[in-house]
N, C-alpha and C positions, 0 to 999 in steps of 0.2 A: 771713694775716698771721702774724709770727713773732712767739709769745711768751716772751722771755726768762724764765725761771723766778727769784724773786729770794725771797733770803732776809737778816733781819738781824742783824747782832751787835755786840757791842760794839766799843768800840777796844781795850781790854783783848786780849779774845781774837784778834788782830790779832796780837798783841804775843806771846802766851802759845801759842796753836793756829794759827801763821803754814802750818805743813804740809798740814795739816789743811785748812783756807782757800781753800788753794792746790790741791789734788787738789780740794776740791768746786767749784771753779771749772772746770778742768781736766776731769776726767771727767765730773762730774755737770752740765755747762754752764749754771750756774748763776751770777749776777750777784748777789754778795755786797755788801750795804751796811753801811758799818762807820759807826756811829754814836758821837757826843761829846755827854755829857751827855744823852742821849735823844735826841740831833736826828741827820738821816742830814749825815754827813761827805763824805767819798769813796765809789765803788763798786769792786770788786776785778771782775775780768772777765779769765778764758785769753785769751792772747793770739791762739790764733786764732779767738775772739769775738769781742775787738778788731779783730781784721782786717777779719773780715765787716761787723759793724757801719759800720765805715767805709768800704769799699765798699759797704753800700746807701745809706748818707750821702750818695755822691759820684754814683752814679748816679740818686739822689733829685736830686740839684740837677743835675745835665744834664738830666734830664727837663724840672724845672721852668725849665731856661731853655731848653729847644728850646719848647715852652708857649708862653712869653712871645715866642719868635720867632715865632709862627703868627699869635698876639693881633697883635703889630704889621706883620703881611706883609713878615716876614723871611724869604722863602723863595724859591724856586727848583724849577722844577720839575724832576722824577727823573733828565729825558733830559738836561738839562743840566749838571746836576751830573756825573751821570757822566762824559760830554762831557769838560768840567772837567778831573776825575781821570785822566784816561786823557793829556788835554793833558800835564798834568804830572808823570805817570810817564813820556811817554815822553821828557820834557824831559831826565830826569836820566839 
């Protein structure tokens, strides 16, 4: 499993070491929490962290609903599926 590295700082230095912040997000791939009054606020994350993250997001919920299609006998078997797919590739 992937472990995000995370580290936290104030809002201040948000504000004051935004460069800074930003390359340790960036190079060091590391998930910056920027906290208000001691409590965590927002998280700072390079965006292609954000990326990935939400592609495993998305492929976490197709999993979990092909799941939920097996639990309720939503399925089809392989040969006909394909079947299927080929029907309507050569439709078009």
């Amino acid at each position: 499993m992937l472990a995000l590295k995370e580290t936290i700082r104030p809002s201040a230095d948000l504000r004051n070491h935004y460069s800074e912040i930003s390359r340790q997000c960036r190079e060091e791939k590391e998930a910056v929490i920027i906290t208000v009054n001691g409590r965590g606020d927002t998280v700072s994350l390079s965006y292609e962290e954000y990326q990935n993250m939400k592609a495993r997001i998305e492929l976490l919920e197709i999993l979990a609903q092909a799941q939920d299609d097996v639990k309720e006998g939503r399925i089809a078997p392989i040969d006909e599926t394909f079947d299927d797919l080929r029907k309507m590739l050569a439709e078009e």
